[in-house]
C-alpha positions in Angstrom: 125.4 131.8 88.6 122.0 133.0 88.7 118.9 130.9 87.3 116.4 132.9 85.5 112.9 131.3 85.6 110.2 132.5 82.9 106.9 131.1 83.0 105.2 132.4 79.0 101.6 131.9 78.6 100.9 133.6 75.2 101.6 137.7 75.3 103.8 136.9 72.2 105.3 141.2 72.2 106.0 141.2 75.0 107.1 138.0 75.7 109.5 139.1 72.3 110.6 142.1 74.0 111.3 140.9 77.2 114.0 137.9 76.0 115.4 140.4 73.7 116.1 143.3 76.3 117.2 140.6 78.7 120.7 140.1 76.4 121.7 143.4 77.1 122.3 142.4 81.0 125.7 141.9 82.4 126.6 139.1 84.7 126.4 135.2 85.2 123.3 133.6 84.3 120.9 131.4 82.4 117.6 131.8 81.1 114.9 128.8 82.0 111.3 129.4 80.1 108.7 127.3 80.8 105.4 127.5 78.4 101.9 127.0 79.8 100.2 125.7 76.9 100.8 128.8 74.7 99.3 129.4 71.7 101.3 128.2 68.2 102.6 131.5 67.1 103.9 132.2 70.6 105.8 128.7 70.9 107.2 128.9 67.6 108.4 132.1 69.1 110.4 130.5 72.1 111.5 127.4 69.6 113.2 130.4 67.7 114.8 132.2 70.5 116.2 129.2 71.8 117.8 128.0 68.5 119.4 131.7 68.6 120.9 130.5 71.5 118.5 133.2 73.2 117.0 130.7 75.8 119.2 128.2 77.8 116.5 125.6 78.5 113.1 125.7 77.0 110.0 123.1 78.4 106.7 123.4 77.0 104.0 122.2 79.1 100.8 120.4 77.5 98.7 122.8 80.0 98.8 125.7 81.8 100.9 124.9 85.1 100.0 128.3 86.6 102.1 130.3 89.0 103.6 128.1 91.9 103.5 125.0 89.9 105.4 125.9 86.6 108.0 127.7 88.7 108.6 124.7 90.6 109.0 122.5 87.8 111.4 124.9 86.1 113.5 125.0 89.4 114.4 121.8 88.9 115.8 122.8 85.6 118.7 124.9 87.5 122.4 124.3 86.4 124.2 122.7 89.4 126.6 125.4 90.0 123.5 128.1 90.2 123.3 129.5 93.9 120.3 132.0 93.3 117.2 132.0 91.2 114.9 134.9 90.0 111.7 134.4 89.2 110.9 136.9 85.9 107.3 138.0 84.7 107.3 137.6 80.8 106.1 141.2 80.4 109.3 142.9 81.2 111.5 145.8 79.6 114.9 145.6 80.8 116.0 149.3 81.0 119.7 149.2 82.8 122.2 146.5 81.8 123.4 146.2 85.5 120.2 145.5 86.7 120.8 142.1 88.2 124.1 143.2 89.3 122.7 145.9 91.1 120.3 143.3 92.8 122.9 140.8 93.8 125.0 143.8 95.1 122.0 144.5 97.3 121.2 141.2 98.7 121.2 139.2 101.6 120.1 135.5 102.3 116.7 135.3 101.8 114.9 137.3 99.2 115.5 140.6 97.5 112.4 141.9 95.0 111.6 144.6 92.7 108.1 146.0 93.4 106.1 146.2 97.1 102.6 145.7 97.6 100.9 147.6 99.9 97.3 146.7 100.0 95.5 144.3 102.5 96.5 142.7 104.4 99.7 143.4 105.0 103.0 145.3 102.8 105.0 142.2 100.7 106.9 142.2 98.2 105.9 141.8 94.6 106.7 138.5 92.5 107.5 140.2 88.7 111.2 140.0 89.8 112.0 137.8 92.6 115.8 136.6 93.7 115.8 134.5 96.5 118.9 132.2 97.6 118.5 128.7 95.5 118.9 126.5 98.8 116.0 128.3 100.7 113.8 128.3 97.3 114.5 124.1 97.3 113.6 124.2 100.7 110.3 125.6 100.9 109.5 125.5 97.0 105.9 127.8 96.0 103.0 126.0 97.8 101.0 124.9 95.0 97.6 125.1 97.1 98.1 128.7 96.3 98.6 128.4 92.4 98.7 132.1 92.0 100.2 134.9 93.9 99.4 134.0 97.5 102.5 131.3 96.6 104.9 134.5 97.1 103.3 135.6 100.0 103.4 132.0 102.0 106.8 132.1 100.5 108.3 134.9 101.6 106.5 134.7 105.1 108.2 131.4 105.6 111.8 132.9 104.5 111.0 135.6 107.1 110.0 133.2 109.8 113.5 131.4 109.4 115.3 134.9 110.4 116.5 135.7 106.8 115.8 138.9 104.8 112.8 139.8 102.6 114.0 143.4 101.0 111.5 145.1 98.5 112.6 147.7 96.1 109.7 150.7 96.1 111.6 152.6 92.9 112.6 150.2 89.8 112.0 152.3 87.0 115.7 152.8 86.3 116.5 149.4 86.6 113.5 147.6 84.2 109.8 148.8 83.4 107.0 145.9 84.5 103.9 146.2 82.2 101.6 144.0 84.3 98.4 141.5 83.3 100.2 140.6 80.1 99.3 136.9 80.3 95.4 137.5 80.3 93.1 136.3 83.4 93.4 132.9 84.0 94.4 133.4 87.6 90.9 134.1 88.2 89.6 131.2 89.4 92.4 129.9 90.4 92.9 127.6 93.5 93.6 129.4 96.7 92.6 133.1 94.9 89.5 132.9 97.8 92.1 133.1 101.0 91.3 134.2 104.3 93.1 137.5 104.7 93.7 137.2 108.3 95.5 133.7 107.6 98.1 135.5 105.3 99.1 138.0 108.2 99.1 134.6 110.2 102.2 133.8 108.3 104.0 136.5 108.8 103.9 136.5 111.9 104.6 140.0 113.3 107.6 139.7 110.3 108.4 142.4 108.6 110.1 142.9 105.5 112.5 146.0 104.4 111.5 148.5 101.9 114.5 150.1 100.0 113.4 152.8 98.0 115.6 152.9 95.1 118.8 150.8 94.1 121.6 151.2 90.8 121.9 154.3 88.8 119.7 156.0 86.1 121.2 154.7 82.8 118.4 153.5 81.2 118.3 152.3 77.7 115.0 151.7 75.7 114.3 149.4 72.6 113.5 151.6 69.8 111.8 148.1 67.9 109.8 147.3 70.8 105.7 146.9 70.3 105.3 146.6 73.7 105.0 150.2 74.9 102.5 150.8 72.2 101.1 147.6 73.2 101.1 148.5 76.7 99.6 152.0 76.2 96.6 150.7 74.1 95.9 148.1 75.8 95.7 150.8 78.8 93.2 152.6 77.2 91.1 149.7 76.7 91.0 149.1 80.6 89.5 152.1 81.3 
């Protein structure tokens, strides 16, 4: 079984269209959503979705955990017979129903991600859609000096120094569509957002992960109800 962690801070659409395009995946899993401290309309959201049977465990926080810590306390959350968790953004469109089977038919021990990263100072993987082995996640858990996403970085560094693979997928867009920034800015002034560049490439270490470009086939399905496309494209415009 796979563990699906979501952390939800407000972004009630897509936070909506996310869970809803999730059911249309194939495979063994369960849903874990943590809220940080959402606003009311976007809990009574989740409080609804889980009665649907939508969500398989539901915590809501009395403040914004963040990154590393919310996923950390959600981890803890895992069914006992899980053996893998993924770490989901909640501004997601699934797009193929075999996405996660197409990841778990792709991975080895360590971690396999959707999305790489390829500014300074070094090419990672992305943290939008993370599976890492459930063991090695227990093990090292997110550093939460790094409450943002420098925790995937030290994190995936550490799984690299260990000997196990770090595989990033360059093309996702037939698998799921990631809309990005959903959750608002709060990261900002986060702690450990001020890092010392040349200490991240100390963690790697001369490591390297894999870059994959492309995994699965192109059947991809989209949610005619969805807002968050227009959503998405609006709030595009606005950024400019």
């Amino acid at each position: 079984m796979v563990s699906i962690i979501m952390l939800v801070h407000n972004a009630y659409e897509y936070t909506k269209n996310t869970i809803e395009t999730l059911q249309m995946t194939k495979g063994d899993y369960e849903l874990i959503v943590l809220d940080n401290a959402s606003d009311f309309k976007t809990r009574k959201l989740l409080l609804k979705l889980y009665n649907k049977g939508l969500i398989d465990k539901l915590y809501f926080s009395s403040v914004n955990t963040l990154f590393a810590k919310g996923n950390n306390i959600a981890s803890n959350l895992c069914d006992k017979n899980c053996t893998k968790i993924l770490l989901l953004n909640s501004d997601i469109d699934i797009r193929n129903e075999n996405w996660l089977n197409e990841m778990l038919k792709n991975y080895e021990k360590g971690i396999l991600s959707l999305g790489v990263c390829y500014n300074s100072p070094c090419i990672r993987v992305d943290g939008f859609c993370l599976l890492i082995d459930k063991k090695l996640y227990n093990k090292y858990k997110l550093d939460e000096n790094f409450e943002w996403w420098w925790s995937i970085t030290k994190l995936q560094a550490q799984v690299l120094s260990d000997g196990y693979k770090v595989k990033g997928i360059k093309n996702y867009s037939n698998l799921i569509f990631h809309y990005g920034g959903a959750s608002g800015n709060d990261f900002k002034n986060c702690k450990g957002m001020d890092l010392d560049l040349k200490e991240v490439k100390k963690w790697f270490n001369d490591k390297h992960i894999e870059i994959i470009d492309k995994i699965g086939d192109n059947n991809i399905t989209y949610n005619p109800k969805s807002k968050a496309n227009k959503i998405y494209v609006k709030n595009k415009k606005n950024r400019r």
